[in-house]
C-alpha positions as CSV (number, residue, x, y, z in Angstrom):
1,X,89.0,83.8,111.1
2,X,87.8,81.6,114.2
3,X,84.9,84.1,114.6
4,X,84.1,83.9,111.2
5,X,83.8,80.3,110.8
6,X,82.3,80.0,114.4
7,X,79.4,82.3,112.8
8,X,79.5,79.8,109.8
9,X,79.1,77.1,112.3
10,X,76.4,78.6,114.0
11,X,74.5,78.5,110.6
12,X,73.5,82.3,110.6
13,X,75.0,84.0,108.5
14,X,72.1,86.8,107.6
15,X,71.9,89.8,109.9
16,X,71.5,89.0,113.2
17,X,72.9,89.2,116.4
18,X,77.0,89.6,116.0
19,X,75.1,92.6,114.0
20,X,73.8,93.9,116.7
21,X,77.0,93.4,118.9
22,X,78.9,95.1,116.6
23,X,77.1,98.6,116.7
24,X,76.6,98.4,120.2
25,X,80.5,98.2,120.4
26,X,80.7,100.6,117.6
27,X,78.3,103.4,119.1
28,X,80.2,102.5,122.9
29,X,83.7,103.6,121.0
30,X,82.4,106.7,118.9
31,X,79.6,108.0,121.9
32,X,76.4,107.6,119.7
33,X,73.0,106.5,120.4
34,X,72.3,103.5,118.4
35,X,72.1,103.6,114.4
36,X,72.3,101.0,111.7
37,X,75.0,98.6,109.9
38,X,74.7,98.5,106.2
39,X,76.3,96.7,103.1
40,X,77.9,99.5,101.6
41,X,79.6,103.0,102.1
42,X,77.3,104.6,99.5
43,X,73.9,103.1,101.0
44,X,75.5,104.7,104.7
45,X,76.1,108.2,102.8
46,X,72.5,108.4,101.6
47,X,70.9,107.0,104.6
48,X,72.6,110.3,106.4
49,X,72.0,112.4,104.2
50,X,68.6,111.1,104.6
51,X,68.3,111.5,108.2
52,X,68.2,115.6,107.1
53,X,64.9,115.1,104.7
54,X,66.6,117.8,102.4
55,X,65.0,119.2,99.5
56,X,65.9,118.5,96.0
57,X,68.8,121.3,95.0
58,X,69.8,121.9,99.0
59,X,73.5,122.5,98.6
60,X,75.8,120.2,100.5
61,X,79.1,121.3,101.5
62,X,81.9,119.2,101.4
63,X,85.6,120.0,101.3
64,X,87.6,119.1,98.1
65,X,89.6,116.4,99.1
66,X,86.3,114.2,99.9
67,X,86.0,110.7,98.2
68,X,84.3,111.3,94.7
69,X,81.3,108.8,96.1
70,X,79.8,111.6,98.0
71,X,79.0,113.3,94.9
72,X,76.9,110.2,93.7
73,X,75.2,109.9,96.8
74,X,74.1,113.5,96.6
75,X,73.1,113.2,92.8
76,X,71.3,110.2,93.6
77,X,69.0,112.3,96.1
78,X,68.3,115.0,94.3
79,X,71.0,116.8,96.0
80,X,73.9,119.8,95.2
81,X,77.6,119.3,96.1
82,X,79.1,122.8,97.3
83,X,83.0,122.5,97.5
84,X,85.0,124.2,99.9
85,X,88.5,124.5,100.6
86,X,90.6,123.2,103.3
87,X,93.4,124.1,106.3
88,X,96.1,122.7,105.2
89,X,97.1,122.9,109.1
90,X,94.1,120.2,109.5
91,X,93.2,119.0,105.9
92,X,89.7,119.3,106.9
93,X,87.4,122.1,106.0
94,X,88.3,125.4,106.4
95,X,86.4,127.9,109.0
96,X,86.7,130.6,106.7
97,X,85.1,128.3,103.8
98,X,82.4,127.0,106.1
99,X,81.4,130.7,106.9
100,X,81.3,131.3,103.0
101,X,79.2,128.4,102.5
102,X,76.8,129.1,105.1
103,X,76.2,132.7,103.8
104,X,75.4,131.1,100.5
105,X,72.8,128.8,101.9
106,X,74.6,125.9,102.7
107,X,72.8,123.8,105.7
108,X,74.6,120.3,105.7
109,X,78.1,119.6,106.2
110,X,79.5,116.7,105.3
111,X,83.0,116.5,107.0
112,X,85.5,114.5,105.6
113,X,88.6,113.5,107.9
114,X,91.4,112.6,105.2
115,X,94.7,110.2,106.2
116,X,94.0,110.2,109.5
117,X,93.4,114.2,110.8
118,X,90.8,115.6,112.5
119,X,89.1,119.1,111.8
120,X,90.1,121.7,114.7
121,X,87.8,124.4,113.9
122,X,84.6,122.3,113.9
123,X,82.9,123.6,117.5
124,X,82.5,127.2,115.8
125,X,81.1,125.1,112.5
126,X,78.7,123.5,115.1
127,X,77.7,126.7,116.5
128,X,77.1,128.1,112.8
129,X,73.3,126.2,112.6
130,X,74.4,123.5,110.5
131,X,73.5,119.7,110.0
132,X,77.2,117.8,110.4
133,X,77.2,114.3,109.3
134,X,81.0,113.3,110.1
135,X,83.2,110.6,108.2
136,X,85.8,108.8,110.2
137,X,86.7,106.2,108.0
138,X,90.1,107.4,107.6
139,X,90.1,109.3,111.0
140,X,89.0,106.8,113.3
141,X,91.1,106.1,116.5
142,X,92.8,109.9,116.0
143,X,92.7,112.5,119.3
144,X,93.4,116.0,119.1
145,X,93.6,118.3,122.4
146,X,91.2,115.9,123.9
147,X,88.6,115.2,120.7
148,X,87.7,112.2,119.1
149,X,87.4,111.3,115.9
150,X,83.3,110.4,115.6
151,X,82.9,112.9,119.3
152,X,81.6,116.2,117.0
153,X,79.0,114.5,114.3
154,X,75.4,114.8,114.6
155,X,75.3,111.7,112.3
156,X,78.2,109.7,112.3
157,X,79.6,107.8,109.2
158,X,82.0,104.9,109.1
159,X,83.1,102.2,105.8
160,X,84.1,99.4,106.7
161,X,86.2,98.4,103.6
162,X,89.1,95.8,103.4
163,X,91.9,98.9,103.7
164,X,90.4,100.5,106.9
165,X,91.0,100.9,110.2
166,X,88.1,98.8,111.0
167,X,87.0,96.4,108.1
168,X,84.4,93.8,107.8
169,X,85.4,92.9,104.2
170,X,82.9,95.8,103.1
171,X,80.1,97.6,104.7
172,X,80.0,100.5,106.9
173,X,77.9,102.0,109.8
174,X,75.8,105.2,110.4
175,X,75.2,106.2,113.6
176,X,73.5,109.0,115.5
177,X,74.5,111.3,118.9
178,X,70.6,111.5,120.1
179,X,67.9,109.1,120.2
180,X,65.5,111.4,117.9
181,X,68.1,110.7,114.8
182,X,68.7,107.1,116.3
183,X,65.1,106.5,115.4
184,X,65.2,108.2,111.9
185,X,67.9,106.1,110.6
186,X,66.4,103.0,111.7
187,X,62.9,104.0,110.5
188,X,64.4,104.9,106.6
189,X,65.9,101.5,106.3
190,X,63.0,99.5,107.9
191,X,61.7,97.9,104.6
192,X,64.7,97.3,102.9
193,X,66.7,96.4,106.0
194,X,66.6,92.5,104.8
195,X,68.4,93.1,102.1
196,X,70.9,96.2,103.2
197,X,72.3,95.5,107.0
198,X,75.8,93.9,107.0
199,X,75.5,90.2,107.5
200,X,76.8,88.6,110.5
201,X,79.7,87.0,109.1
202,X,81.4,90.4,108.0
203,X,80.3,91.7,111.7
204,X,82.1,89.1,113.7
205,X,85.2,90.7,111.5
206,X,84.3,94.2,113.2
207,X,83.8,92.9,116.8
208,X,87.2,91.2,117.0
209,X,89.3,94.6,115.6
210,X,87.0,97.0,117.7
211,X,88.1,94.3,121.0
212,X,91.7,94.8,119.8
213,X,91.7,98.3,117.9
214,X,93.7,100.1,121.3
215,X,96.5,97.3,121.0
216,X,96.3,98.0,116.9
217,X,96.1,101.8,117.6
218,X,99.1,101.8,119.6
219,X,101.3,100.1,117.5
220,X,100.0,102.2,114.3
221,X,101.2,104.7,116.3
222,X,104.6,103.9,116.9
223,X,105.1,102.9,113.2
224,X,104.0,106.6,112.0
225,X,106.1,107.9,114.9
226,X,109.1,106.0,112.9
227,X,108.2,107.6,109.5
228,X,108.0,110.8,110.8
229,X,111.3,110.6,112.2
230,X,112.7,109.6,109.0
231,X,111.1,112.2,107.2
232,X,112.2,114.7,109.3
233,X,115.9,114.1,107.5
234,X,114.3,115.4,104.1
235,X,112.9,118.5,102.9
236,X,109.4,117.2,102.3
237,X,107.0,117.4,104.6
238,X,104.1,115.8,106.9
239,X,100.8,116.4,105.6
240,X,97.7,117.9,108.2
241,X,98.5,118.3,111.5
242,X,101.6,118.7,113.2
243,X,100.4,119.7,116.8
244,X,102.6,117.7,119.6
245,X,99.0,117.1,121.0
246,X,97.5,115.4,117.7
247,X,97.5,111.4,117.9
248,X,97.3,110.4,114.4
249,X,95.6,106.9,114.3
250,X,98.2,105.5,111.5
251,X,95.4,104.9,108.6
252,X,98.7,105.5,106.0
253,X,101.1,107.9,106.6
254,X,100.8,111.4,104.4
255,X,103.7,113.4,102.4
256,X,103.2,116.5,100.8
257,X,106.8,115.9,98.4
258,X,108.8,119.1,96.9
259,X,109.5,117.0,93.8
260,X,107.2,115.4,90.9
261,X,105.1,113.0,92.4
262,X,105.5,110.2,90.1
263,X,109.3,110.6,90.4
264,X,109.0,110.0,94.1
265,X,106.8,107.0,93.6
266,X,109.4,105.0,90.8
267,X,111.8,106.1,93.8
268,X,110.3,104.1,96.3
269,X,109.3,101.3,93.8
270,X,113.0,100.6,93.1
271,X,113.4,99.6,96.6
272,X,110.3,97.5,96.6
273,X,108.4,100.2,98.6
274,X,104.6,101.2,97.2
275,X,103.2,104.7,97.7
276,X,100.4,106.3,96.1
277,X,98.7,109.7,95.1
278,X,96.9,110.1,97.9
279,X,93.8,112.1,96.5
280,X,93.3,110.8,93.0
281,X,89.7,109.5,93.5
282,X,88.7,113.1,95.5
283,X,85.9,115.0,94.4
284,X,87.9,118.1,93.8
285,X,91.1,116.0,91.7
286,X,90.6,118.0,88.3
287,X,91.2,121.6,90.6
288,X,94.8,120.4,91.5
289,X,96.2,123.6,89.9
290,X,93.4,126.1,91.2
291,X,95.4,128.1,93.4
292,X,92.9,130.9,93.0
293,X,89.8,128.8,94.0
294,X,91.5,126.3,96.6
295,X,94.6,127.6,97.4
296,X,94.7,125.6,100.9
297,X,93.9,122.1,99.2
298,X,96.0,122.3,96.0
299,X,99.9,120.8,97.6
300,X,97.8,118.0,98.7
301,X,96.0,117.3,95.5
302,X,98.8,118.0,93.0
303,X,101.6,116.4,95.6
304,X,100.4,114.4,98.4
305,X,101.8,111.0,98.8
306,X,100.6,108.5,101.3
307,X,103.0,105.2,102.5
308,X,101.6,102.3,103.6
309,X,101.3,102.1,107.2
310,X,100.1,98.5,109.2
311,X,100.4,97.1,112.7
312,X,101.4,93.5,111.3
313,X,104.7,95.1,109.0
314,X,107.1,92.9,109.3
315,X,110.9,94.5,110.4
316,X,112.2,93.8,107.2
317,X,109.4,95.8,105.4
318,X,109.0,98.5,108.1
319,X,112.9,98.8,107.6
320,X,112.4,99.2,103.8
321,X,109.9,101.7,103.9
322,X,111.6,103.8,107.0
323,X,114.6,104.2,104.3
324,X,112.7,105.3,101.8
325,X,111.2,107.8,103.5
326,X,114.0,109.3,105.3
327,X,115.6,109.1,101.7
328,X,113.1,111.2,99.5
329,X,114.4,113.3,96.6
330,X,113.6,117.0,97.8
């Protein structure tokens, strides 16, 4: 808040240089180039999509459990969403899908990282020929065998929305590994910059969580440490990657439950606890019962649960939800 209203006091409130500051800080943490802040997650998907110059009807691959906005932003270019499936082990694309989707003239990746986990078979997709334009706005912050979330991205996309692990209050950030796609992002956006970047109020929001995302990161940890614990005592289980060498960055934490889903949820309501579906709004929602098209993504679209996970919990909450979870109906 004292950033905030020092920006206010400052009387520049457009885009300017907390902007600026903020994607330096950004593009420091992620190890990209340079790239551009914008007002919205949807203008940041087509900007790197963009960044390709695709032709109308290119196919872009995307797994099934990807937010239902990338389909938009690939309708509103002219563009062709190719689903693929998923490992469950990672809840990221598949290495066998990718292959499929290359054969079949897929050149652009987008690469979702759901609740948190991080794609382990991406280095082969890299070596397959293919533009990848990766999301980390639900991965952020998460290390696997000594990868970064925002590390394997050509292109590098990140929203900044009021539930993530960064948030300005809405916005998000594209960023790119080289200076060649540096340029391209800022040269598509020159002319209606003015009216796209992030302002500098919401910026000053981002430059105060990135200073203090490793003391938040930490204590996400512990927290989803705790829940996984308590799950442990049921017969559900953890959803993505289990891998004593995965750090999960503690966006929410993710179930896959034996039972009915909504069942579980009037179960944790009861006790004043809130969980949600946690792939409602995916692009892939109404293939929930497609075993024979996505066999690897349908337990986490017909019973994935996510519980709310946040470094500022107070003890009597954190001990509510810990309960719940380590009391799940199986």
């Amino acid at each position: 808040m004292d950033a905030v209203l020092q920006t206010m006091v400052d009387e520049k409130i457009g885009p300017g240089e907390r902007r600026k500051d903020f994607l330096r800080l950004f593009c420091q943490y992620v190890g990209a180039k340079d790239g551009s802040c914008l007002r919205s997650y949807l203008d940041a998907l087509e900007l790197s999509l963009s960044v390709f110059a695709l032709d109308k009807g290119t196919k872009v691959g995307v797994s099934v459990l990807s937010p239902a906005i990338y389909r938009v932003a690939a309708e509103r270019l002219g563009l062709d969403i190719y689903l693929m499936d998923i490992d469950p082990l990672s809840g990221c694309i598949s290495l066998d899908s990718a292959k499929k989707a290359v054969a079949e003239g897929v050149t652009t990746f987008i690469v979702h990282e759901p609740v948190c986990q991080l794609p382990s078979g991406l280095e082969a997709m890299k070596d397959m020929g293919v533009n990848i334009i990766e999301d980390v706005t639900e991965s952020i912050g998460s290390t696997f065998l000594g990868l970064a979330a925002g590390k394997l991205g050509s292109v590098v996309v990140c929203a900044l929305e009021e539930d993530g692990i960064i948030s300005t209050g809405g916005g998000a950030v594209v960023v790119a590994r080289d200076a060649e796609l540096s340029e391209k992002i800022k040269n598509l956006y020159r002319l209606t910059s003015p009216y796209t970047e992030l302002a500098d109020m919401n910026a000053a929001l981002g430059i105060i969580q990135l200073v203090n995302l490793p003391d938040l990161l930490k204590r996400r940890s512990e927290i989803f440490r705790m829940y996984q614990q308590a799950l442990m005592k049921t017969g559900n289980r953890l959803f993505g990657e289990k891998n004593i060498d995965f750090t999960s960055n503690g966006f929410v934490f993710p179930v896959i439950v034996n039972g009915r889903p909504d069942e579980v949820i009037a179960f944790a309501q009861k006790y004043s606890v809130s969980c949600k579906r946690s792939f409602t709004k995916s692009i892939g929602i109404r293939y929930a019962d497609r075993m024979d098209l996505f066999p690897g993504a349908v337990d986490a679209l017909s019973r994935g649960l996510s519980f709310p996970l946040y470094p500022f919990l107070q003890p009597k909450d954190l001990e509510a939800i810990v309960k719940v979870i380590g009391h799940l109906p199986s």
